[in-house]
DSSP file (Angstrom, degrees, kcal/mol; ACC not computed):
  #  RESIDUE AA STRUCTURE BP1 BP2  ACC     N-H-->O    O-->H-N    N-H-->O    O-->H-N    TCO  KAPPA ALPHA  PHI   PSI    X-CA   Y-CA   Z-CA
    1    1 A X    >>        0   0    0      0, 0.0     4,-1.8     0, 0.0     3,-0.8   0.000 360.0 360.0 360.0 -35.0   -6.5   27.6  -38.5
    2    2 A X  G >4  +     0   0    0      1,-0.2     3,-1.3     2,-0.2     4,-0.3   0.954 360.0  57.4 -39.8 -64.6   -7.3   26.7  -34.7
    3    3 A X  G 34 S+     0   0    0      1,-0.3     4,-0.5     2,-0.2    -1,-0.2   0.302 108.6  42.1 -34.9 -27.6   -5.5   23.8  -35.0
    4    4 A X  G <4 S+     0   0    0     -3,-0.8     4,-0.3     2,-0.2    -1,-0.3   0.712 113.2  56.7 -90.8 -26.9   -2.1   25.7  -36.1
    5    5 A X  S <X S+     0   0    0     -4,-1.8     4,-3.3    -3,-1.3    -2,-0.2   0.824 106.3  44.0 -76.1 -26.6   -2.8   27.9  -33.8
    6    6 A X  T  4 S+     0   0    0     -4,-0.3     4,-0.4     1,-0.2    -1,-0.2   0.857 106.8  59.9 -62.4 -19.2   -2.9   25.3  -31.1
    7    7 A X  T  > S+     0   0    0     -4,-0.5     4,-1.1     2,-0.2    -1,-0.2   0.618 111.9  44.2-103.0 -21.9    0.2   23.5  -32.3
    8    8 A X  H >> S+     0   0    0     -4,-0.3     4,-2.1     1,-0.2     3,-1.5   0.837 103.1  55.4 -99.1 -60.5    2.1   27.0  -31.7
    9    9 A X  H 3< S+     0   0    0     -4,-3.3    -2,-0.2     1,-0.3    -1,-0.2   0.682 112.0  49.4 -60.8   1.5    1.0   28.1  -28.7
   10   10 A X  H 34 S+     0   0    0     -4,-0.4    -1,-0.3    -5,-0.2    -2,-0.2   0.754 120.6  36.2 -97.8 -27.7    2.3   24.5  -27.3
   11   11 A X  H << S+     0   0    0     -3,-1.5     2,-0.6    -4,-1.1    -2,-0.2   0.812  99.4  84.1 -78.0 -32.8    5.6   24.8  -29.0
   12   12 A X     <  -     0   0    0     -4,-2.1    -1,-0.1     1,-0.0     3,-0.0  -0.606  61.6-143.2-104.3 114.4    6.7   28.8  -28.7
   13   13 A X        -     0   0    0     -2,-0.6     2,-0.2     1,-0.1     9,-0.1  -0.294  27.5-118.0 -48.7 134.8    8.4   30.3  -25.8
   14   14 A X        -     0   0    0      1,-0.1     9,-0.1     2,-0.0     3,-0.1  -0.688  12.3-154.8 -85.9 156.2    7.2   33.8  -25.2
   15   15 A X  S    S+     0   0    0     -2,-0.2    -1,-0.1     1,-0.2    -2,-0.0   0.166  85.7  78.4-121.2   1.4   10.0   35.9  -25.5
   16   16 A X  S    S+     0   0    0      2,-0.1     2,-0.2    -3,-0.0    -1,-0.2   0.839  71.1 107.0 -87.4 -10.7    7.9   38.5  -23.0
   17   17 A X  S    S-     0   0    0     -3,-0.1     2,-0.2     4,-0.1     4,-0.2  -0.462  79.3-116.1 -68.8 120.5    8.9   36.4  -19.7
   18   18 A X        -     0   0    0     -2,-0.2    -1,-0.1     1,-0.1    -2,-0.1  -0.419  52.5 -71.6 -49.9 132.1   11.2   37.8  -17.5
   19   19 A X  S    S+     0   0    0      1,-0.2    -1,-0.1    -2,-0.2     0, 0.0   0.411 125.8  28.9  -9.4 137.0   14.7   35.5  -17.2
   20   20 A X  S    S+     0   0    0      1,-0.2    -1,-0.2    -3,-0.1    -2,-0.1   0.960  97.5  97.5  70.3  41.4   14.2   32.6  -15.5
   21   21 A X        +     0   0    0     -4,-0.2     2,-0.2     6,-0.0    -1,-0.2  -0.258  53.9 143.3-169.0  41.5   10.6   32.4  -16.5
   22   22 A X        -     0   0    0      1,-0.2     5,-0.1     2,-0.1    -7,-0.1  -0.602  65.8 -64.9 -97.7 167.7   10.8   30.0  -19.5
   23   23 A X    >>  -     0   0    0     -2,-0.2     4,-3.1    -9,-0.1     3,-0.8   0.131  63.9-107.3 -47.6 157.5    8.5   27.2  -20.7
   24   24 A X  H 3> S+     0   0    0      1,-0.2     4,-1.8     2,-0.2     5,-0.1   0.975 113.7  49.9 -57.7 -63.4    8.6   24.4  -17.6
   25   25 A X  H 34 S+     0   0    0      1,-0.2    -1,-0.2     2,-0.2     4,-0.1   0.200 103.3  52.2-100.9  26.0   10.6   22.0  -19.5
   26   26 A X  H <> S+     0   0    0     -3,-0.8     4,-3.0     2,-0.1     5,-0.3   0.658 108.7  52.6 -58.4 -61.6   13.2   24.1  -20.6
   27   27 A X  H >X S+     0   0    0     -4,-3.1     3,-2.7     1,-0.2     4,-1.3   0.896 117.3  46.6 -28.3 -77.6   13.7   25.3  -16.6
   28   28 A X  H 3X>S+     0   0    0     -4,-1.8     5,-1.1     1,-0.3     4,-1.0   0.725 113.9  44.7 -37.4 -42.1   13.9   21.2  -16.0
   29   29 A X  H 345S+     0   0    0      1,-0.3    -1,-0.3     2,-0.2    -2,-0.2   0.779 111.5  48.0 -77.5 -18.8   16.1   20.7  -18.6
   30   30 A X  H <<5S+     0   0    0     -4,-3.0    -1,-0.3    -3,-2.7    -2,-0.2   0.637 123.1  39.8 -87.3 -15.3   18.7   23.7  -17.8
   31   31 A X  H  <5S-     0   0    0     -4,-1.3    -2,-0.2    -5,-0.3    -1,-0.2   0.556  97.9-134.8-124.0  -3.4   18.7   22.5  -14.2
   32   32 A X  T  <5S+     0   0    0     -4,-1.0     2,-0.2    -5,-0.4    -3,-0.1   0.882  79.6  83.0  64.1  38.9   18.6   18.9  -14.4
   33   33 A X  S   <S-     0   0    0     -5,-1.1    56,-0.2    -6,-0.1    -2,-0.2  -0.930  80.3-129.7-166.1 129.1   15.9   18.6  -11.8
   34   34 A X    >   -     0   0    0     54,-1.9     3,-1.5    -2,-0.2    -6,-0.1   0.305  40.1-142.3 -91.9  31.0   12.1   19.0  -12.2
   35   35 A X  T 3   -     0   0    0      1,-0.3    -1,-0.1    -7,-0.1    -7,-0.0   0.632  69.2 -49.5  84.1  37.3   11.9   21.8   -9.0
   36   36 A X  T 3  S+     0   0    0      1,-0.1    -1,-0.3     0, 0.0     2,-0.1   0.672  97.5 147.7  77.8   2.9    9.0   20.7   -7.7
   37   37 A X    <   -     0   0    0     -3,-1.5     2,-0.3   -13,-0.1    -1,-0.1  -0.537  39.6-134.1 -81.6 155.8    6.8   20.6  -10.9
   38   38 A X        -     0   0    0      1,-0.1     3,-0.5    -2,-0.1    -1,-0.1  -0.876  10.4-135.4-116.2 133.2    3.9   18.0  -11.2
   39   39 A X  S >> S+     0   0    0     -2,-0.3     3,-3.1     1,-0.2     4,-1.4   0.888  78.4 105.7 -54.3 -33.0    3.5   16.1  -14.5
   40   40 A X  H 3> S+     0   0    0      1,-0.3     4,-2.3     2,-0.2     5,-0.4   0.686  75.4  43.3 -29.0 -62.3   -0.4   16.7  -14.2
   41   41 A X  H 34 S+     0   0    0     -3,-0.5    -1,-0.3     1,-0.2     4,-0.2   0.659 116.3  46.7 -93.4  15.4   -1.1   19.3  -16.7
   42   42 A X  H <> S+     0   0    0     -3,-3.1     4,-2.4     3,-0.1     5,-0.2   0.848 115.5  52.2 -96.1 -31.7    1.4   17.5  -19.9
   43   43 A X  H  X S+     0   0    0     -4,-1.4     4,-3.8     2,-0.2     5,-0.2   0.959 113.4  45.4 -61.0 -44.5   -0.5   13.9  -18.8
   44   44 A X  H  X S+     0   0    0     -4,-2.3     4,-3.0    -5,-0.3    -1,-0.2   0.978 108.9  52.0   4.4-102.6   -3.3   15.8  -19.3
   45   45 A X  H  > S+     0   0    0     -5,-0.4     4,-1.2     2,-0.2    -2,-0.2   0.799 113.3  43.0 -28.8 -55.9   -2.0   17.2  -22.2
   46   46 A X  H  X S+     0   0    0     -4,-2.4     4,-3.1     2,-0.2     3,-0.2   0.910 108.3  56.1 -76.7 -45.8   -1.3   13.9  -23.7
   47   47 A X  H  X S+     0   0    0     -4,-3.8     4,-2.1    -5,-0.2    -2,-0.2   0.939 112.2  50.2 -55.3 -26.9   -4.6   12.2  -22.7
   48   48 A X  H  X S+     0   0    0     -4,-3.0     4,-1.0    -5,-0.2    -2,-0.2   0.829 110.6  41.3 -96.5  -4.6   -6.2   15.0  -24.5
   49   49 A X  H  X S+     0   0    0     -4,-1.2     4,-3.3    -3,-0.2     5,-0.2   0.803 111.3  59.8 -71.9 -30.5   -4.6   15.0  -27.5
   50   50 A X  H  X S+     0   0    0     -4,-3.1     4,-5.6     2,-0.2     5,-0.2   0.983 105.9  49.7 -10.0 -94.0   -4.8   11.1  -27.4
   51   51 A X  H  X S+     0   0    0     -4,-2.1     4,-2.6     2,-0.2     5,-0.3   0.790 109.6  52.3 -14.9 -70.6   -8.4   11.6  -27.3
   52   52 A X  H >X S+     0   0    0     -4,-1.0     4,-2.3     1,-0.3     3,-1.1   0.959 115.1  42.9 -45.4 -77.2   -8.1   14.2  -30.7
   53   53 A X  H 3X S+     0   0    0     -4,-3.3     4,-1.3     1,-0.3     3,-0.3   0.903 108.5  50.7 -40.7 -58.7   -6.3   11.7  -32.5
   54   54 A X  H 3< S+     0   0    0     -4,-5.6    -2,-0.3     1,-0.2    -1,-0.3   0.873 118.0  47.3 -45.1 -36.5   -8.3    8.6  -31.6
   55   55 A X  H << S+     0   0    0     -4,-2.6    -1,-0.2    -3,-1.1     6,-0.2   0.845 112.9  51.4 -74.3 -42.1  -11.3   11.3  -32.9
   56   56 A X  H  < S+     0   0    0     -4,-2.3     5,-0.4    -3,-0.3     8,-0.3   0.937  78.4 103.0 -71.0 -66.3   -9.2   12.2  -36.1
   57   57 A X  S >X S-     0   0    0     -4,-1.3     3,-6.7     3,-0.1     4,-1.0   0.355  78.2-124.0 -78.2 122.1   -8.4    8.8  -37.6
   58   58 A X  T 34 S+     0   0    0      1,-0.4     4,-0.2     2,-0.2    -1,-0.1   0.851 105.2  70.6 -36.0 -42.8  -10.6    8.2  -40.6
   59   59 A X  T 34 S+     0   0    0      1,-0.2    -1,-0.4     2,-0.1     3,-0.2   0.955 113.9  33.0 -54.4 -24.2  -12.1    4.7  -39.4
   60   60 A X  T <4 S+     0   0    0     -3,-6.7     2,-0.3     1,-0.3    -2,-0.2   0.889 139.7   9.0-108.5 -24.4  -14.2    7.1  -36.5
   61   61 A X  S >< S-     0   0    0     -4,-1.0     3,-0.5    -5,-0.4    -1,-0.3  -0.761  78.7-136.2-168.4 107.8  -14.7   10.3  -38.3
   62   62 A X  T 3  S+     0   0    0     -2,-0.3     3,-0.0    -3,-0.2    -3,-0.0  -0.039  86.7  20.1 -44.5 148.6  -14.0   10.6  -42.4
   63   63 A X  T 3   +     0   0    0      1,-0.1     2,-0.6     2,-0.0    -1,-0.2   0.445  68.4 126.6  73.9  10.5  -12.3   13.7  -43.0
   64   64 A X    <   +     0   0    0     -3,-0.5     4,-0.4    -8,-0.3    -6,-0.2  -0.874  26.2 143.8-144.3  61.4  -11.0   14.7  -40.3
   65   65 A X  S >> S+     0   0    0     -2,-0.6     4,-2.9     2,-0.2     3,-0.8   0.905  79.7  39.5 -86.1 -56.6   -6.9   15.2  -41.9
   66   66 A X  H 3> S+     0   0    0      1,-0.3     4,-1.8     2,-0.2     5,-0.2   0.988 112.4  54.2 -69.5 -59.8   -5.9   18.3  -39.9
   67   67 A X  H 3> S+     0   0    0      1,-0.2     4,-1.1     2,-0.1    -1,-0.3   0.815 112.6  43.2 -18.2 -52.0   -7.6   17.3  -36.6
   68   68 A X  H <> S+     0   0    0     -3,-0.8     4,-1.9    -4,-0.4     5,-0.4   0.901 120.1  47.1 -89.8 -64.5   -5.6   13.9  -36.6
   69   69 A X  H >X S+     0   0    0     -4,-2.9     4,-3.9     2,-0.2     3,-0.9   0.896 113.5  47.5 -33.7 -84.2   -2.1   16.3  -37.9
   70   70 A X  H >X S+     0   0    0     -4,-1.8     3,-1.4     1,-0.3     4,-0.6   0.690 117.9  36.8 -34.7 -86.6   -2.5   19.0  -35.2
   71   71 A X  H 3X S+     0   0    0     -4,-1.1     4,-0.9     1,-0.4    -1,-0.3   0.510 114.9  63.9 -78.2 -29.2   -3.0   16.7  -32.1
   72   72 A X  H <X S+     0   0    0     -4,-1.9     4,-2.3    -3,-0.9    -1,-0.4   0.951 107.5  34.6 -30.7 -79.0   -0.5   14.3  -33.5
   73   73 A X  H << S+     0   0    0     -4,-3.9     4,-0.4    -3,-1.4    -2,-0.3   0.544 115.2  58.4 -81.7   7.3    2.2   16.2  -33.5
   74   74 A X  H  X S+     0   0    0     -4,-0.6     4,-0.7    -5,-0.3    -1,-0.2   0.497 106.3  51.1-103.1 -38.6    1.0   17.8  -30.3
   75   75 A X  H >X S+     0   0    0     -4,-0.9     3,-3.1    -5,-0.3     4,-1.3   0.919 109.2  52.3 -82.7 -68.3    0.9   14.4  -28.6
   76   76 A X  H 3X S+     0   0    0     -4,-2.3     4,-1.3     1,-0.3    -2,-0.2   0.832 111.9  44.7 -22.4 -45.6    4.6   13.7  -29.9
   77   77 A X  H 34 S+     0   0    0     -4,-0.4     4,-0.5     2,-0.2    -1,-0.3   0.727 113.4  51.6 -87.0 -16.6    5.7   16.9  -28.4
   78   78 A X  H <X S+     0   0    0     -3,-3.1     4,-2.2    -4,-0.7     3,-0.3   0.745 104.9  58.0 -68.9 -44.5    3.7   16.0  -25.1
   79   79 A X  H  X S+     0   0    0     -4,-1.3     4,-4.2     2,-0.2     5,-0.2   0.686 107.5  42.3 -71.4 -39.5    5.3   12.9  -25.0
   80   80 A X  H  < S+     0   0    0     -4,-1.3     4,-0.3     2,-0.2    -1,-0.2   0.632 107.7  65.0 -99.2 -13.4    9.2   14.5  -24.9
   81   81 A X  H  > S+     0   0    0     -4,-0.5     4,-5.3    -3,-0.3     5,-0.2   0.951 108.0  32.9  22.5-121.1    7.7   16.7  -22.6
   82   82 A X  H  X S+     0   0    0     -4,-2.2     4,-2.4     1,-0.2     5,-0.3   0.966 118.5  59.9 -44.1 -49.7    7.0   13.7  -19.8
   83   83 A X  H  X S+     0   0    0     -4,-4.2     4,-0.7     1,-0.2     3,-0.4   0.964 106.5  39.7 -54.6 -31.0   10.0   12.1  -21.1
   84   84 A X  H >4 S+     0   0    0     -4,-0.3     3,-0.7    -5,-0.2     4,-0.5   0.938 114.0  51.7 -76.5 -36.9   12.0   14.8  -20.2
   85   85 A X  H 3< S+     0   0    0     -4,-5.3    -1,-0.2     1,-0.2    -2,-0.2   0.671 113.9  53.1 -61.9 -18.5   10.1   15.5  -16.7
   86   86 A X  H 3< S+     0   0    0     -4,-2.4    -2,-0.2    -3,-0.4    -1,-0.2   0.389 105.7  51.6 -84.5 -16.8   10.8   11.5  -16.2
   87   87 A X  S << S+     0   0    0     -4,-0.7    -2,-0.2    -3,-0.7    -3,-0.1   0.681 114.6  37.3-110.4 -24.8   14.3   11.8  -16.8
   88   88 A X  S    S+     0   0    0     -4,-0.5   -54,-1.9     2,-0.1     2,-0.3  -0.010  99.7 105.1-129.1  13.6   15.0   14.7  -14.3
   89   89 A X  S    S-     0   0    0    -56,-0.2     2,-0.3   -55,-0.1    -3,-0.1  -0.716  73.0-117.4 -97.4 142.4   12.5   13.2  -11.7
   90   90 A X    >>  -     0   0    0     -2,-0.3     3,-4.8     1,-0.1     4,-0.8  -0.754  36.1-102.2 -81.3 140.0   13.5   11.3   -8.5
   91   91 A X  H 3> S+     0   0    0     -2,-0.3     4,-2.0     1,-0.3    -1,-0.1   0.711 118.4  75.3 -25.7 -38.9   12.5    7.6   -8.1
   92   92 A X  H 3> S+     0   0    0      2,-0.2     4,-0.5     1,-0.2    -1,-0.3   0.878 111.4  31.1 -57.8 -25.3    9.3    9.2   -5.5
   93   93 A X  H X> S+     0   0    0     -3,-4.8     3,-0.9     1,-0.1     4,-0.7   0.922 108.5  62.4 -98.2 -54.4    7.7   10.3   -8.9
   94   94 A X  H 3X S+     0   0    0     -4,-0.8     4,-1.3     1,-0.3    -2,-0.2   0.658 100.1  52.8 -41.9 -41.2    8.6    8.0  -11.2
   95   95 A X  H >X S+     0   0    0     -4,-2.0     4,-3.1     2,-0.2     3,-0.8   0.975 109.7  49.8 -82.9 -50.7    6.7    4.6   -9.4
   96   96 A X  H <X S+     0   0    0     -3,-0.9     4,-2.3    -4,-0.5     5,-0.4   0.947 120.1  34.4 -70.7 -43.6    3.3    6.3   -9.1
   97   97 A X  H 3< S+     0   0    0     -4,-0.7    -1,-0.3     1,-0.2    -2,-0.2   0.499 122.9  49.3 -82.6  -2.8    3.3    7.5  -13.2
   98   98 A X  H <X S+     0   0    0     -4,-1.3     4,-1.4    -3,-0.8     5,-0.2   0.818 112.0  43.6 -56.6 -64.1    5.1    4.4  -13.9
   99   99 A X  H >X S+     0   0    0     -4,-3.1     3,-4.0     1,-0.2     4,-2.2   0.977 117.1  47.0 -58.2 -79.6    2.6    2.3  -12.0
  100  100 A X  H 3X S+     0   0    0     -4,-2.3     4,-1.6     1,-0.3     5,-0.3   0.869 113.2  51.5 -26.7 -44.6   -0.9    4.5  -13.7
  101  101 A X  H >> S+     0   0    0     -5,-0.4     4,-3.0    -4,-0.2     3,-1.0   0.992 114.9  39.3 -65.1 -36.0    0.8    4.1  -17.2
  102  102 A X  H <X S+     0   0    0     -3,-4.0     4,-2.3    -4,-1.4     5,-0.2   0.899 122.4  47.7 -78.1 -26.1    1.3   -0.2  -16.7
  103  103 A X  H 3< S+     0   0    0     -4,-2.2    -1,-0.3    -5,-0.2    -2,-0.2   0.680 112.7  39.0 -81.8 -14.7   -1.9   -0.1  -15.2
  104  104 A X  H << S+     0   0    0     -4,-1.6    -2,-0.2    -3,-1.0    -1,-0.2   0.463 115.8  60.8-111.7 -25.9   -3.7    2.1  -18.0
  105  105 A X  H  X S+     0   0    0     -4,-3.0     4,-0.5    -5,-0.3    -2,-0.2   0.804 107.5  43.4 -82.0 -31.1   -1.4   -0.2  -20.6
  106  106 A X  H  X S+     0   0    0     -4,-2.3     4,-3.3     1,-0.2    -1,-0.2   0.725 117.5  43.3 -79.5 -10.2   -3.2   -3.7  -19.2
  107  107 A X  H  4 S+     0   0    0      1,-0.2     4,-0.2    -5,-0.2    -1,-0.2   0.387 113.5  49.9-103.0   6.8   -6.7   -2.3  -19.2
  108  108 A X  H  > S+     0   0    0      2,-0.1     4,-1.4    -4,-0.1    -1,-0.2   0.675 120.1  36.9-111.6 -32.4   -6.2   -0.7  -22.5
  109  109 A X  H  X S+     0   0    0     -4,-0.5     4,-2.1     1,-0.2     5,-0.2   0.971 118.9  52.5 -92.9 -51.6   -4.7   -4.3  -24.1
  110  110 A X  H  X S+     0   0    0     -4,-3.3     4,-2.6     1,-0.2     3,-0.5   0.957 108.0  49.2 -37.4 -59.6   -7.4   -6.3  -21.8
  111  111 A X  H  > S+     0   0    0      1,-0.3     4,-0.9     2,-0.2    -1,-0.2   0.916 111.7  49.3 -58.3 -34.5  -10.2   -4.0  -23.3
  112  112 A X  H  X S+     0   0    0     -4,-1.4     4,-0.6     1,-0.2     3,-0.3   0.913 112.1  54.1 -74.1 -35.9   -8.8   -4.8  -27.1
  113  113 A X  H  < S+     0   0    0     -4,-2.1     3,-0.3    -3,-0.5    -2,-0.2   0.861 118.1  27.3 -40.7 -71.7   -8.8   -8.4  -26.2
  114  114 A X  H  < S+     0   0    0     -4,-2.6     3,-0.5    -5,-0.2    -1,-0.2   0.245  86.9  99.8-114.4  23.3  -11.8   -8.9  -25.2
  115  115 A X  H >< S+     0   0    0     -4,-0.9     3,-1.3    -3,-0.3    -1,-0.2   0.938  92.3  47.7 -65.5 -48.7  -14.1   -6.2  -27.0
  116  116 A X  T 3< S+     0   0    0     -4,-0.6    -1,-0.2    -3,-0.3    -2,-0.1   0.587 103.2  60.4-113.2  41.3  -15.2   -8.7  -29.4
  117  117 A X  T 3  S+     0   0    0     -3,-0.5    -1,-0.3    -4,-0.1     2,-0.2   0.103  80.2 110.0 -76.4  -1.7  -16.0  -11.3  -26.9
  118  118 A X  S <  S-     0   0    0     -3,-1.3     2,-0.5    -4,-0.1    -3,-0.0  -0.660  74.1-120.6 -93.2 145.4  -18.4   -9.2  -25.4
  119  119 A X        -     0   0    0     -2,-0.2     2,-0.8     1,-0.1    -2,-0.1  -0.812  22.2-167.2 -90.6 109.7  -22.4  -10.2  -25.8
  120  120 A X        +     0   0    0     -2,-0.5     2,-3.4     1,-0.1     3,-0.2  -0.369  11.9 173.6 -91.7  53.8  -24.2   -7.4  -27.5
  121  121 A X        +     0   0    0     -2,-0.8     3,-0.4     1,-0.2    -1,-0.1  -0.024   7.8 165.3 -63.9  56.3  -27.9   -8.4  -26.9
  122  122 A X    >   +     0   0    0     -2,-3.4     3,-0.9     1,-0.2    -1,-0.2   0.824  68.7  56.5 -25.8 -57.1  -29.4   -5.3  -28.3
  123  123 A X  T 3  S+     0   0    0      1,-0.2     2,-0.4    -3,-0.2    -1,-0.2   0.873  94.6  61.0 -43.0 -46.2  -33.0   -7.3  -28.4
  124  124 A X  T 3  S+     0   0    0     -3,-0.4    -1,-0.2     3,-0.0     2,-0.2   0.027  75.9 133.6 -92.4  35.5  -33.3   -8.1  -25.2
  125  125 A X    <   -     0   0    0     -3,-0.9    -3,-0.0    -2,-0.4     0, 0.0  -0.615  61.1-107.6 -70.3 119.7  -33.3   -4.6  -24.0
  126  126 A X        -     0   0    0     -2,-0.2    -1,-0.1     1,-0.1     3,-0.1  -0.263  31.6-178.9 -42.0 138.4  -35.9   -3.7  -21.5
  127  127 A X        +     0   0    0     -3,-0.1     2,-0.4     0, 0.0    -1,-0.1   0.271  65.1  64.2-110.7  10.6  -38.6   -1.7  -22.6
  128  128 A X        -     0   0    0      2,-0.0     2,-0.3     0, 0.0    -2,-0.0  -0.851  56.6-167.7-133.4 143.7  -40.2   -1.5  -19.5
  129  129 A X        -     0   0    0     -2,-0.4     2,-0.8    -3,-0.1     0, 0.0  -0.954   4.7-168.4-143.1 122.6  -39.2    0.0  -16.0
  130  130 A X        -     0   0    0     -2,-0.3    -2,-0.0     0, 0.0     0, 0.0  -0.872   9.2-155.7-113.1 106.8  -41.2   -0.9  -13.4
  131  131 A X        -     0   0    0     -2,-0.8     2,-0.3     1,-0.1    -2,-0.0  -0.110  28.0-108.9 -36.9 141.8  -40.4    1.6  -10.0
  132  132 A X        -     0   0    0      1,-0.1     2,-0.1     2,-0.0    -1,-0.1  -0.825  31.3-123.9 -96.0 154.4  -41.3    0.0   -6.5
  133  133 A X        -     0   0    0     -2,-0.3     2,-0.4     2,-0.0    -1,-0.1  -0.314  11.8-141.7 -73.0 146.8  -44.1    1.3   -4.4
  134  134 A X        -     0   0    0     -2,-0.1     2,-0.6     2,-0.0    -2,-0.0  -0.917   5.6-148.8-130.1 125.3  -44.1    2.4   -1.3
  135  135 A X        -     0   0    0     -2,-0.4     2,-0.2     2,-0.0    -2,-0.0  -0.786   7.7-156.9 -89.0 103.0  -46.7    1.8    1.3
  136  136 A X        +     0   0    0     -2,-0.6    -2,-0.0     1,-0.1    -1,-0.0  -0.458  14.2 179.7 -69.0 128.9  -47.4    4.4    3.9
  137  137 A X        -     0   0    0      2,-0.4    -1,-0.1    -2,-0.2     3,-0.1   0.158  50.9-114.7-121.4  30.1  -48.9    3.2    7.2
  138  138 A X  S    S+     0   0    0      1,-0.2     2,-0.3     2,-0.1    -2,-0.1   0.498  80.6 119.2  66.4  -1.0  -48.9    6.6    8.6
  139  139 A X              0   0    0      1,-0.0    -2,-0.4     0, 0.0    -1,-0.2  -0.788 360.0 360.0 -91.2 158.5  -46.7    5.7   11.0
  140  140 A X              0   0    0     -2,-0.3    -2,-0.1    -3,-0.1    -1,-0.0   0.420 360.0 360.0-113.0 360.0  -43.1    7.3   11.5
């Protein structure tokens, strides 16, 4: 039930807002300019439904149907969102969220790449932590 509830309150315009005081990317889209709005809280948005999904998908936690739904279709709708804030943005925004995405896209492909190259010496974990001493000679 959360979950449906989240998935409307990201989709439904409140119809209590005075004119001119509609969802953000309706404004963008009727004026064919994002006005000074920051992408921050839908990249947000999307990294935390990201997150939800990755959490939902059966290989990391069995059972887990509606989670995986909700946050699904909540990242899709996040996603058209940015696009649409991308679309009505000047070139000054576009190169920094451009850059962060190619740059979050090599470290994401790198990480898949080389995860199971990576040495996982679980045995040879210290068991021991040995602190250094400190010797006072009473002088300052």
């Amino acid at each position: 039930m959360v979950g449906l509830g989240s998935l409307v309150v990201r989709t439904k315009s409140r119809r209590a807002r005075p004119p001119g005081h509609g969802p953000t990317f309706i404004k963008i889209w009727k004026g064919k300019s994002v006005q000074g709005f920051k992408p921050d809280p839908y990249v947000a948005t999307v990294l935390n439904c990201a997150m939800w999904v990755f959490y939902g998908l059966p290989i990391v936690h069995p059972d887990s149907l509606l989670v995986f739904t909700i946050n699904g279709i909540g990242f899709v709708i996040e996603i058209a969102y940015i696009t649409i804030f991308l679309l009505f943005s000047n070139w000054a925004m576009r190169v920094p969220n451009g850059l962060g995405t190619l740059s979050g896209l090599v470290q994401l492909v790198l990480y898949a790449t080389y995860y199971k190259t990576t040495n996982w010496d679980e045995d040879e974990m210290w068991t021991e932590i040995e602190l250094p001493t400190a010797h006072s000679s009473g002088h300052i």
